[in-house]
Short mmCIF file of the C-alpha atoms (twelve columns), coordinates in Angstrom:
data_MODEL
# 
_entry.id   MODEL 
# 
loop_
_atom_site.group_PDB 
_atom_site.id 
_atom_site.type_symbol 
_atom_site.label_atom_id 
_atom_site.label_alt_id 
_atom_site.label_comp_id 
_atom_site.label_asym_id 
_atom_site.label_seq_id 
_atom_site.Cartn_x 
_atom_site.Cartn_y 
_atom_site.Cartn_z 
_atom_site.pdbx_PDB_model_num 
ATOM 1   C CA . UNK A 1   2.724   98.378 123.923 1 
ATOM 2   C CA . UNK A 2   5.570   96.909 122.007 1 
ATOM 3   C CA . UNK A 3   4.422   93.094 121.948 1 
ATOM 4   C CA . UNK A 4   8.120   92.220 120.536 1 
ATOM 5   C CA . UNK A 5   10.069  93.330 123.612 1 
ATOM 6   C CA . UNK A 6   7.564   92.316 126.491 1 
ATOM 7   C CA . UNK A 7   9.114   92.086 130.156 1 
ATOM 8   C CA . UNK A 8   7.792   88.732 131.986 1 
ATOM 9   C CA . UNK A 9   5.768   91.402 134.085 1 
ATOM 10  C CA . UNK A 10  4.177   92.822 130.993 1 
ATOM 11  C CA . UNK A 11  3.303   89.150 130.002 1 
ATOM 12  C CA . UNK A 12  1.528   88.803 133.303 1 
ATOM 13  C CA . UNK A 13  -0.509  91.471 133.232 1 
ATOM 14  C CA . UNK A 14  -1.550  90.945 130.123 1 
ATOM 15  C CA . UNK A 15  -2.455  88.051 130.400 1 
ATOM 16  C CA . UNK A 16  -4.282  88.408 133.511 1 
ATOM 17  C CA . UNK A 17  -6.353  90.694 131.900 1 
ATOM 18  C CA . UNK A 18  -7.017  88.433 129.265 1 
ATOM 19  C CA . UNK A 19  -5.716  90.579 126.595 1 
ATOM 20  C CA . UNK A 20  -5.468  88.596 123.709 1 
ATOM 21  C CA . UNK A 21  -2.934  89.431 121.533 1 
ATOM 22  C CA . UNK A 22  -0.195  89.021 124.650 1 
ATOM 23  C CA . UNK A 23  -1.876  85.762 125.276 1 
ATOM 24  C CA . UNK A 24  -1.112  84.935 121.953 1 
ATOM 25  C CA . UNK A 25  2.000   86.305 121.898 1 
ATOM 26  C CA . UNK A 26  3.145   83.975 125.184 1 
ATOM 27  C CA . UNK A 27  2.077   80.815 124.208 1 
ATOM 28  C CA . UNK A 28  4.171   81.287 120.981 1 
ATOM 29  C CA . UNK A 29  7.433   82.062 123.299 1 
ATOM 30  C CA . UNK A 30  5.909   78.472 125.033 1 
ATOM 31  C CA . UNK A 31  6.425   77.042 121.459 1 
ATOM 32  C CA . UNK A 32  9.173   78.426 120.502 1 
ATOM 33  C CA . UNK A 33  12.785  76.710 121.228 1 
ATOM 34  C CA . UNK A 34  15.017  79.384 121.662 1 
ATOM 35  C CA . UNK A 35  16.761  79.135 124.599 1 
ATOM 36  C CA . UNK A 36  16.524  83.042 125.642 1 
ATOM 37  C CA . UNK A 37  12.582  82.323 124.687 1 
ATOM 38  C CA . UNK A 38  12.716  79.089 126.866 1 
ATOM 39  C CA . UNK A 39  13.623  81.237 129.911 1 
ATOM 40  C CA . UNK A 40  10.712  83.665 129.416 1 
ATOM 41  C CA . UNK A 41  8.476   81.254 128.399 1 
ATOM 42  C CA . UNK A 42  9.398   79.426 132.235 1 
ATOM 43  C CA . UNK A 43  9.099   82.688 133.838 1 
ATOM 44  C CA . UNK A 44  5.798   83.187 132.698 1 
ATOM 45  C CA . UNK A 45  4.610   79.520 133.581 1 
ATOM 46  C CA . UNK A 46  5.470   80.290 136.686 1 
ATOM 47  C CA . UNK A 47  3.450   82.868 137.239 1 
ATOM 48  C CA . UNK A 48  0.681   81.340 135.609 1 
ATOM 49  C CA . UNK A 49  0.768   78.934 138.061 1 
ATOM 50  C CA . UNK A 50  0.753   81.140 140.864 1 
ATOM 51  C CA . UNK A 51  -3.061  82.375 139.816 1 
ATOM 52  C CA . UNK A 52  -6.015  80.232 141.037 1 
ATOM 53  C CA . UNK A 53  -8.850  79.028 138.463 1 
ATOM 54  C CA . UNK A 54  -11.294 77.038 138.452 1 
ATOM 55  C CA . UNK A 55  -11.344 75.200 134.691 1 
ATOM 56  C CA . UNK A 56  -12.510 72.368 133.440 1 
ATOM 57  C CA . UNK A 57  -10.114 70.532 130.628 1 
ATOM 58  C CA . UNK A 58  -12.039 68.520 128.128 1 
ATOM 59  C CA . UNK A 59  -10.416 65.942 125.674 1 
ATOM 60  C CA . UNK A 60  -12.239 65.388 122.194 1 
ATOM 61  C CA . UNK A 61  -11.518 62.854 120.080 1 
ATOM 62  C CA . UNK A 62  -13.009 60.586 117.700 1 
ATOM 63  C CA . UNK A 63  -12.840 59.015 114.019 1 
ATOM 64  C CA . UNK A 64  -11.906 60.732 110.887 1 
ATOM 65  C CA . UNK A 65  -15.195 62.133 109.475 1 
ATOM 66  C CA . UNK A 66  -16.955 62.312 112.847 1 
ATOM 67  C CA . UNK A 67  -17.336 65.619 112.779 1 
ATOM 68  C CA . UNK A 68  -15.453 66.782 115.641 1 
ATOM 69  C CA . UNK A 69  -14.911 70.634 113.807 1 
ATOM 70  C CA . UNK A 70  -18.518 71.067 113.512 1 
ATOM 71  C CA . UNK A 71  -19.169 69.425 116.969 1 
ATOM 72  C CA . UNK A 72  -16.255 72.015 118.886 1 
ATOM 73  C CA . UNK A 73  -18.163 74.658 116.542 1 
ATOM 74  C CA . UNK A 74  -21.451 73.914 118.054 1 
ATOM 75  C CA . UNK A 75  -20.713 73.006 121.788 1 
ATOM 76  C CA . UNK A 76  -18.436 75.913 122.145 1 
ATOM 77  C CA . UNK A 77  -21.263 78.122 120.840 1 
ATOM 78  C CA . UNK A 78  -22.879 76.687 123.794 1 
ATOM 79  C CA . UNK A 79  -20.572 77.113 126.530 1 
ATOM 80  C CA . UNK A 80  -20.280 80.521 125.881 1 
ATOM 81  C CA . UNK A 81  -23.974 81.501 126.018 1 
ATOM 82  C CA . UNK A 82  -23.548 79.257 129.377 1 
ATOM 83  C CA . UNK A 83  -21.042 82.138 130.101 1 
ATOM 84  C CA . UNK A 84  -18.492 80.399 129.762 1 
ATOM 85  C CA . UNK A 85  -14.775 81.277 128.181 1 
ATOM 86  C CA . UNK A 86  -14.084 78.918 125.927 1 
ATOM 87  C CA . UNK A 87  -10.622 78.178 124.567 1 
ATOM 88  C CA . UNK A 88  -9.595  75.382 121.662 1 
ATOM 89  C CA . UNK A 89  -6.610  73.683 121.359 1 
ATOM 90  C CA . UNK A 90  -4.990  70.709 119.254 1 
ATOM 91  C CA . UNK A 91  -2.526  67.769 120.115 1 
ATOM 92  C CA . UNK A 92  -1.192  67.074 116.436 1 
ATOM 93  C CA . UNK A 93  1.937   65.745 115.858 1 
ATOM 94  C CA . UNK A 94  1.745   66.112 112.602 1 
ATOM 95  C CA . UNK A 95  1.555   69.413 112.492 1 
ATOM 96  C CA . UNK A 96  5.052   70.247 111.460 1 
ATOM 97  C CA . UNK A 97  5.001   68.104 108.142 1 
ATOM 98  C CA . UNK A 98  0.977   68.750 107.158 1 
ATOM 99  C CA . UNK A 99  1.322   72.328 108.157 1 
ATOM 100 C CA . UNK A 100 -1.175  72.027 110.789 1 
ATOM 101 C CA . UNK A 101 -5.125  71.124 109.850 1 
ATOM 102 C CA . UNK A 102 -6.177  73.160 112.769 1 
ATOM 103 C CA . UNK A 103 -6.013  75.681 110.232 1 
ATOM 104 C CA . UNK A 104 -8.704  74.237 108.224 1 
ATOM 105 C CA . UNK A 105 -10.698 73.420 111.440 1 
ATOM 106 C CA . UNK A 106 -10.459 77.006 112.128 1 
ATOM 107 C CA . UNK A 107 -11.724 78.143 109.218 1 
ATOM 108 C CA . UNK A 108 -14.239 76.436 109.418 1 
ATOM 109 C CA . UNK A 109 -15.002 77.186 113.114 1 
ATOM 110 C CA . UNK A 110 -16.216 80.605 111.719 1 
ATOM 111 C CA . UNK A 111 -18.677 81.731 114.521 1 
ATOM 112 C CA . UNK A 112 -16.641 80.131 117.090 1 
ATOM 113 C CA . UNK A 113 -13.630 82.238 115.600 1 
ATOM 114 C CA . UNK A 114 -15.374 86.076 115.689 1 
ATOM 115 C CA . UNK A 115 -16.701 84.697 119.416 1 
ATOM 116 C CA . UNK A 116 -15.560 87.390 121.797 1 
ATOM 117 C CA . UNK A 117 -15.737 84.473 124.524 1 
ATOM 118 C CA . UNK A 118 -14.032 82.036 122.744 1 
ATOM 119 C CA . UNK A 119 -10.203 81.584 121.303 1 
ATOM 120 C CA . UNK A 120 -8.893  79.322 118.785 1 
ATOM 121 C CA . UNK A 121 -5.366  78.307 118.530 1 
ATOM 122 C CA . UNK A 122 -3.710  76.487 115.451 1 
ATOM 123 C CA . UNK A 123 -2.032  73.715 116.667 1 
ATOM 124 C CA . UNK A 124 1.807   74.035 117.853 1 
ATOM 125 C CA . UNK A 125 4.471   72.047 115.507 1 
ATOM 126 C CA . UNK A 126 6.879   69.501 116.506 1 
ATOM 127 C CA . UNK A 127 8.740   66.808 115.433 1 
ATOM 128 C CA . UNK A 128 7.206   64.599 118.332 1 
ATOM 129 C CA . UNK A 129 4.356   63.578 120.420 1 
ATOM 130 C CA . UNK A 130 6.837   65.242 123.762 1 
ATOM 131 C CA . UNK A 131 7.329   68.427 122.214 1 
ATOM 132 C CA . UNK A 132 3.641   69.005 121.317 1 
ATOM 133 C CA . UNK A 133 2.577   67.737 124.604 1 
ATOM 134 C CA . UNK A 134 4.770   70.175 126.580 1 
ATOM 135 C CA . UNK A 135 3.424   73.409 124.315 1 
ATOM 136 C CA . UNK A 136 -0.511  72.237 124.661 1 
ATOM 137 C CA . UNK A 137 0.363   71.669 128.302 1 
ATOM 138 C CA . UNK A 138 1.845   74.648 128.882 1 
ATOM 139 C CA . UNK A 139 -0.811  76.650 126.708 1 
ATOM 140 C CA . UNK A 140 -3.216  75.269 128.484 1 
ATOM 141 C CA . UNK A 141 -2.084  77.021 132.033 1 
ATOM 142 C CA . UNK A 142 -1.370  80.555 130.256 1 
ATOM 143 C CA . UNK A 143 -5.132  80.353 129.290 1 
ATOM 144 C CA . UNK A 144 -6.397  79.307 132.507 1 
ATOM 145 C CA . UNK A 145 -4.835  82.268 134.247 1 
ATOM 146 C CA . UNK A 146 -6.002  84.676 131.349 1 
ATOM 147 C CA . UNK A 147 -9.518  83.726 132.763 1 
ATOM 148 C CA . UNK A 148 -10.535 80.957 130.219 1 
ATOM 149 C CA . UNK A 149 -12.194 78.335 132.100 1 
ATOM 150 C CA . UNK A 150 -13.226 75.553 129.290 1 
ATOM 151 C CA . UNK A 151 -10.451 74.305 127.662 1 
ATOM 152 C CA . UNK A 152 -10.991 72.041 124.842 1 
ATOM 153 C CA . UNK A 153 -8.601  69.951 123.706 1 
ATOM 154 C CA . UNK A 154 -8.980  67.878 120.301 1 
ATOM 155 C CA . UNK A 155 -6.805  65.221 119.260 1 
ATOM 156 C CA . UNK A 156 -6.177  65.562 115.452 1 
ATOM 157 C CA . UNK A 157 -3.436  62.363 115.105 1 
ATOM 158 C CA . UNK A 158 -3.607  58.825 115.808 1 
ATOM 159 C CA . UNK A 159 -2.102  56.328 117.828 1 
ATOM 160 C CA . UNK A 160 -0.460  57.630 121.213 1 
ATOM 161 C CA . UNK A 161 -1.759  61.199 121.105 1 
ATOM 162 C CA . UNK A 162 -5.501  60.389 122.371 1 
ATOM 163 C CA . UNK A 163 -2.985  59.239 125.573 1 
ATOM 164 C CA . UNK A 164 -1.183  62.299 125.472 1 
ATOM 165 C CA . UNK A 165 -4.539  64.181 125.638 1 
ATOM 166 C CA . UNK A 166 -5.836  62.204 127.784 1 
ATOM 167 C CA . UNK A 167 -3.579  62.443 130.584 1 
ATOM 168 C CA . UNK A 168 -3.899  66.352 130.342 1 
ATOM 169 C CA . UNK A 169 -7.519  66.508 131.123 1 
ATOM 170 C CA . UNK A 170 -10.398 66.078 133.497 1 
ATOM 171 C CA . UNK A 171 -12.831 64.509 131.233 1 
ATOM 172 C CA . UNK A 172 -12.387 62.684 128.092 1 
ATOM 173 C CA . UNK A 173 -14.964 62.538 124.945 1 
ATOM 174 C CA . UNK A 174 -15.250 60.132 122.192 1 
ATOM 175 C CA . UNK A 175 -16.680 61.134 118.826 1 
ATOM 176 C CA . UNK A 176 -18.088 58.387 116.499 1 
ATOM 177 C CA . UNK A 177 -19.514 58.095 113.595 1 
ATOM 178 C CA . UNK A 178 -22.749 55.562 112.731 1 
ATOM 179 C CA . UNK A 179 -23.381 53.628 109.679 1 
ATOM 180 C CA . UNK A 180 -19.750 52.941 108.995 1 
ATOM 181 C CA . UNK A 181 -20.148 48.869 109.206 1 
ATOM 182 C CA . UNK A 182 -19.309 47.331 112.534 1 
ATOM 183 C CA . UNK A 183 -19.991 49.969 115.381 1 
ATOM 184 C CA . UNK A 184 -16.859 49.008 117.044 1 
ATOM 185 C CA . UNK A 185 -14.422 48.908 113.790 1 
ATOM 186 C CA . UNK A 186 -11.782 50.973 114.428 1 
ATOM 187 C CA . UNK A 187 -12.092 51.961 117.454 1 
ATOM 188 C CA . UNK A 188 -9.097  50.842 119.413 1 
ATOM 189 C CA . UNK A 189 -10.402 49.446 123.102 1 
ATOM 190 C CA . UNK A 190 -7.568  51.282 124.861 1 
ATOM 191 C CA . UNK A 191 -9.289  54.476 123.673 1 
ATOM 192 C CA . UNK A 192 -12.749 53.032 124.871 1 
ATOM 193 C CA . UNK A 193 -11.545 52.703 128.167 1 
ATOM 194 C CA . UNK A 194 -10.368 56.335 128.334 1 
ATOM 195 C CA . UNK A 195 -13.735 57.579 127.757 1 
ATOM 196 C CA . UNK A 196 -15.800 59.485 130.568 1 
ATOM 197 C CA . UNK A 197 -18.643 59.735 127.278 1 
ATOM 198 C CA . UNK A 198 -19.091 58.483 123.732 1 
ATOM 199 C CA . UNK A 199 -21.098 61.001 121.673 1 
ATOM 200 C CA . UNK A 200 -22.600 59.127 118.006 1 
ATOM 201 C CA . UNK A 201 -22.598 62.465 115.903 1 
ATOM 202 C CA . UNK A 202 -24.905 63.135 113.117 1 
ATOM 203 C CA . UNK A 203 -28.265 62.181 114.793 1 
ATOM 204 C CA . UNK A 204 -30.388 64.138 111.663 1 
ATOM 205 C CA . UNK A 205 -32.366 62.655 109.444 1 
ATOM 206 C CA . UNK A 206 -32.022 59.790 107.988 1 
ATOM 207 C CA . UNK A 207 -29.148 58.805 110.059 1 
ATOM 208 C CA . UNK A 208 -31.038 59.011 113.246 1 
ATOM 209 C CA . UNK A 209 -32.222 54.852 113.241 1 
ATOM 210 C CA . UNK A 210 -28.106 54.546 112.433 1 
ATOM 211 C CA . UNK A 211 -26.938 56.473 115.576 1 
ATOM 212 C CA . UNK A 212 -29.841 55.131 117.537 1 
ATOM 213 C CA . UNK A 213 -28.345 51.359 117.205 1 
ATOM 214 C CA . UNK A 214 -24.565 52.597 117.423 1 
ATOM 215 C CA . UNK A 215 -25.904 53.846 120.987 1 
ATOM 216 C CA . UNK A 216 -27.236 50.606 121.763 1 
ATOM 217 C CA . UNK A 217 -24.307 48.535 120.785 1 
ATOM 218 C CA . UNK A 218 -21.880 50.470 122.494 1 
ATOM 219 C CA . UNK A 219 -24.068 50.691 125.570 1 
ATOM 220 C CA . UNK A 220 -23.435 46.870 125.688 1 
ATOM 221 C CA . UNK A 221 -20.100 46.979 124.530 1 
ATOM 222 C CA . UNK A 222 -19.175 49.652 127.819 1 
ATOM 223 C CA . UNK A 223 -20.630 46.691 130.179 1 
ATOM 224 C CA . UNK A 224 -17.945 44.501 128.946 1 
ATOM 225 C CA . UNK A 225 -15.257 46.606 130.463 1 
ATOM 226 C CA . UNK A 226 -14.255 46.841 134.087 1 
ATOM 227 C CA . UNK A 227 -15.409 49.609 135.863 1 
ATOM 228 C CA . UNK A 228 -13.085 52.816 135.872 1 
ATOM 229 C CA . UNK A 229 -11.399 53.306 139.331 1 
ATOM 230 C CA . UNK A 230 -12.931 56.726 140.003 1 
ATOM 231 C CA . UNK A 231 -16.628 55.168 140.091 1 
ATOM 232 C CA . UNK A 232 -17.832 56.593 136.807 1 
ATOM 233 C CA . UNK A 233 -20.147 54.760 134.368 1 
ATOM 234 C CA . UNK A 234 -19.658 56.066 130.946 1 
ATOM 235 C CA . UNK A 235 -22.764 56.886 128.969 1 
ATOM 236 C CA . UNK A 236 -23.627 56.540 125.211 1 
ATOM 237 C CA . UNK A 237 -25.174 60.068 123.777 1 
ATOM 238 C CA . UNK A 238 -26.359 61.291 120.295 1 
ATOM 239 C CA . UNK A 239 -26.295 64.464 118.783 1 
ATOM 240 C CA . UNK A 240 -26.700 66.508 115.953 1 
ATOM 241 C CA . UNK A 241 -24.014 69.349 115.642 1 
ATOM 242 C CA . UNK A 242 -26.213 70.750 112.692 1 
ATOM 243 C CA . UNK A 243 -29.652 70.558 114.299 1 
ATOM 244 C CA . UNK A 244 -27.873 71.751 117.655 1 
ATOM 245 C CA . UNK A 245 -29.445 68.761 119.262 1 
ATOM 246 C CA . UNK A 246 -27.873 66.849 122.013 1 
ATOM 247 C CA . UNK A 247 -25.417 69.478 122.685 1 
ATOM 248 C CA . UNK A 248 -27.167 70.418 126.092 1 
ATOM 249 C CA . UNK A 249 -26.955 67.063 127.288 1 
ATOM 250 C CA . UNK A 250 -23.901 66.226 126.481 1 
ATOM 251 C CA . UNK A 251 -22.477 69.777 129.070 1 
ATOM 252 C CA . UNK A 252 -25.419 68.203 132.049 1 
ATOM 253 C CA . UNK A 253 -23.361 65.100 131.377 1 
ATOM 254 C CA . UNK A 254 -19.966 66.730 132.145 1 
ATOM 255 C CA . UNK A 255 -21.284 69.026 134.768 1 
ATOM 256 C CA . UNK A 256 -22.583 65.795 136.620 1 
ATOM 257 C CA . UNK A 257 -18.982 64.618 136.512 1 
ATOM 258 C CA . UNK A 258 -16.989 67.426 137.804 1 
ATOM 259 C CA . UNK A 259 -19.343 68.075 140.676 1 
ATOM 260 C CA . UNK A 260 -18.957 64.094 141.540 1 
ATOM 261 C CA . UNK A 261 -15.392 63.896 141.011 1 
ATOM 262 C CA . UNK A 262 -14.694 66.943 143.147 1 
ATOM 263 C CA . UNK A 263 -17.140 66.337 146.014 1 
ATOM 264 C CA . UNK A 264 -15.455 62.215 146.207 1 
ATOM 265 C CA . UNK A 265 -11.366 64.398 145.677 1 
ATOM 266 C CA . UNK A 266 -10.998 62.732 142.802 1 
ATOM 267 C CA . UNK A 267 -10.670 65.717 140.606 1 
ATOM 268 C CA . UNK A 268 -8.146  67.164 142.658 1 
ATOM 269 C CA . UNK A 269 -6.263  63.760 142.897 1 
ATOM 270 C CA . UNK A 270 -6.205  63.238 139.719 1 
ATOM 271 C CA . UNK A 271 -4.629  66.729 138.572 1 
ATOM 272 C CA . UNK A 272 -2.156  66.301 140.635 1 
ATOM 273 C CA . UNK A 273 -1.372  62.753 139.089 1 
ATOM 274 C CA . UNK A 274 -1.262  64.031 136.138 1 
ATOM 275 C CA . UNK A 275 1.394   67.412 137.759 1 
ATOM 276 C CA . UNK A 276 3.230   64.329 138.497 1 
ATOM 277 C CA . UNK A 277 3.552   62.636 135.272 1 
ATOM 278 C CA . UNK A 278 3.962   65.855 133.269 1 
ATOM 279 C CA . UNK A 279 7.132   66.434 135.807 1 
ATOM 280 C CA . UNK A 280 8.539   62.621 134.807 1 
ATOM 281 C CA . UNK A 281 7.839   62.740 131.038 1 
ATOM 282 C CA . UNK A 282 9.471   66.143 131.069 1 
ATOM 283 C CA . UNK A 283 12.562  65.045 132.703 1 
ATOM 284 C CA . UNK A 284 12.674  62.004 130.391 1 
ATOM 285 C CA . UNK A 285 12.474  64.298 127.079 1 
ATOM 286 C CA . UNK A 286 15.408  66.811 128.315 1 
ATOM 287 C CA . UNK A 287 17.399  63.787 129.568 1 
ATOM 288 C CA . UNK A 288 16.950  61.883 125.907 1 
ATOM 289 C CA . UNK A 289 17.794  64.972 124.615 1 
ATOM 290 C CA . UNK A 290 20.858  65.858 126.337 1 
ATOM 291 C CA . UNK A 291 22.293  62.777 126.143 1 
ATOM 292 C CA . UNK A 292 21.859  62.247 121.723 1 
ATOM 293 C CA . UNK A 293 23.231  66.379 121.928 1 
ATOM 294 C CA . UNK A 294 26.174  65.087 123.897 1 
ATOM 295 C CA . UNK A 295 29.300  65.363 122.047 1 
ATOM 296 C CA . UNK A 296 30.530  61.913 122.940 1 
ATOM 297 C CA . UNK A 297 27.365  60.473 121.549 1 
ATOM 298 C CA . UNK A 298 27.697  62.324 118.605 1 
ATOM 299 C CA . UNK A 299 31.204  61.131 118.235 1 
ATOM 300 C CA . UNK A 300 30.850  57.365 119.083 1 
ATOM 301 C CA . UNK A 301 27.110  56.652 118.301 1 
ATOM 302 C CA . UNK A 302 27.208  56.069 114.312 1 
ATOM 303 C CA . UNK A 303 30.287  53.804 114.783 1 
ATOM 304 C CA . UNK A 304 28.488  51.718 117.363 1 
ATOM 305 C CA . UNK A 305 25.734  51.359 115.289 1 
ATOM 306 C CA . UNK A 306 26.674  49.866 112.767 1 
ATOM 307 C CA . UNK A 307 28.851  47.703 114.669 1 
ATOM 308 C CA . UNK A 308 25.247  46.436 115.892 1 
ATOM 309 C CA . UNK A 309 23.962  46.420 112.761 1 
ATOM 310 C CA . UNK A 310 26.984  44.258 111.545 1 
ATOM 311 C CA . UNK A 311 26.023  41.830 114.393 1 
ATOM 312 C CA . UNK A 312 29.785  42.765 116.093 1 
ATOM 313 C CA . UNK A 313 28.563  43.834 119.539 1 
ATOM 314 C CA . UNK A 314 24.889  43.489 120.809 1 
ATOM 315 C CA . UNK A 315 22.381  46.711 121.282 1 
ATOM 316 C CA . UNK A 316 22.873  46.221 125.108 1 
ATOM 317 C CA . UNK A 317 26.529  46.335 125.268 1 
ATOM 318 C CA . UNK A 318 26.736  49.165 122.928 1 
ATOM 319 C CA . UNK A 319 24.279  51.332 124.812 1 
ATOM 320 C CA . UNK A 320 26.381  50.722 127.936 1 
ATOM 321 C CA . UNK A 321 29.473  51.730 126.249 1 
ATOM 322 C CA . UNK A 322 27.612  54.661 125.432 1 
ATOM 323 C CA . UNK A 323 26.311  55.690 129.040 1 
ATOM 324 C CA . UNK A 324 29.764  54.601 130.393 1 
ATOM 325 C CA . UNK A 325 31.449  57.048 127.696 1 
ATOM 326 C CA . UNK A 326 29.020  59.853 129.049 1 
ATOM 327 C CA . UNK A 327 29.487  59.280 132.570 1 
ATOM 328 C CA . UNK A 328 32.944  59.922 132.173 1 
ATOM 329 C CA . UNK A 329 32.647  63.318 130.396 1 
# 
């Protein structure tokens, strides 16, 4: 089969029967911005949507030096002698200027990478947080219907992107590190509250008096925030990616969830929330894009900026000249 000329029925089928390389193969038309791409790419969503699964979507984040390569190493291992099909993914909006340090991730993910139950994918570039976002989200379906039912998604960035993975998934994992100082430096409290489970990584030797208090204080730290609106208390875990200790618990953990969440509807609910949001940030992104692509923005934009600039005309009557002007054309 000719994987450069693929019909959107070829795609399908190929996908559906988990063949790899076609897998591969459609997520980079998903990434790709050609507009006759684009079209396939939506074709193929589609049908990807059409075919039921039953997945659960796991975010991973944490600090730098946390571990989280060795951790998705380890756990995957895990989920796959679970029987479980295990696919990896990365929100990095960095991608397109660092070239993408899923590639170091997956070199060093080497038994994960010659799994036969498992599939790595480097991250997909873009200029910003909306573009990645839209490929990751749209990977993640074409691997769902190709029969991979773990999908774990890492954040590599900072700032907004735990948000962007977070609203993507069913249950959301924080990474930290012990013996770095204060046990709660660093750790922004908006991604605190995100957090179904906070894993302290590195539980071997003589760390494992370090992780042991890091558990403690952020078990007292989690009582401090109110309580999350599906019912779920967030617990504190160790582990030791190395020593493949903890890793067990951790999957019990997230098993407990997903059979709560689904028997209360909340799993369901909340997927569709998050259908929803995808559908508004979407529109938002193509609008902002049409309208800067627009020739009369083009044409009337710099001028109007540096009439702000200048302090001739304020940002709010300038943007309304500027929707006015597009109205009109």
């Amino acid at each position: 089969m000719n994987l450069a000329h693929l019909t959107t029925s070829e795609f399908l089928e190929g996908i559906y029967a988990n063949n790899v390389a076609i897998v591969s193969k459609a997520i980079t038309m998903v990434e790709s911005t050609k507009p006759e791409h684009r079209i396939i790419a939506n074709e193929i969503i589609a049908g990807c949507i059409s075919k039921k699964h039953d997945s659960i979507r796991i975010g991973i984040t944490g600090v730098p030096g946390a571990g989280k390569s060795t951790f998705i190493e380890q756990f995957g291992g895990i989920l796959t002698s679970l029987g479980k099909k295990v696919a990896v993914l990365t929100v990095d909006p960095s991608s397109s200027r660092t070239k993408g340090s899923i590639l170091g991730d997956k070199t060093r993910m080497e038994e994960l990478v010659k799994n036969p139950n498992a599939y790595i994918r480097p991250s997909a570039s873009g200029s910003s947080l909306g573009g990645v976002t839209r490929k990751t989200r749209e990977s993640i379906l074409i691997l769902e219907a190709a029969g991979f039912n773990c999908i774990l998604i890492e954040t590599i960035g900072v700032g907004q992107s735990e948000t962007a993975v977070h609203d993507m998934v069913d249950f959301f994992l924080l990474l930290k590190l012990a013996g770095a100082g204060d046990e709660l430096q660093g750790i922004k409290r908006g991604i605190i509250e995100m957090a179904d489970a906070i894993v302290i990584t590195k539980a071997d030797g003589d760390n494992i008096k370090r992780t042991d208090f890091a558990r403690m204080e952020f078990t007292r730290a989690l009582h401090m925030f109110p309580p999350k609106e599906n019912g779920w208390t967030p617990e504190v875990l160790t582990c030791s990616a190395i020593e493949n200790r903890g890793l067990d618990e951790i999957w019990q953990l997230i098993d407990t969830y997903c059979t709560s969440m689904k028997a209360s509807g909340y799993f369901n609910a909340n997927r569709q929330q998050q259908n929803e949001n995808w559908l508004i940030q979407y529109l938002e992104q193509e609008l902002l894009t049409e309208f800067y692509h627009h020739p009369k923005t083009k044409e009337m934009l710099p001028q109007l900026k540096k009439e702000v600039i200048s302090g001739n005309i304020s940002p709010f009557l300038a943007a309304e000249k500027l929707l006015k002007a597009l109205k009109q054309h």
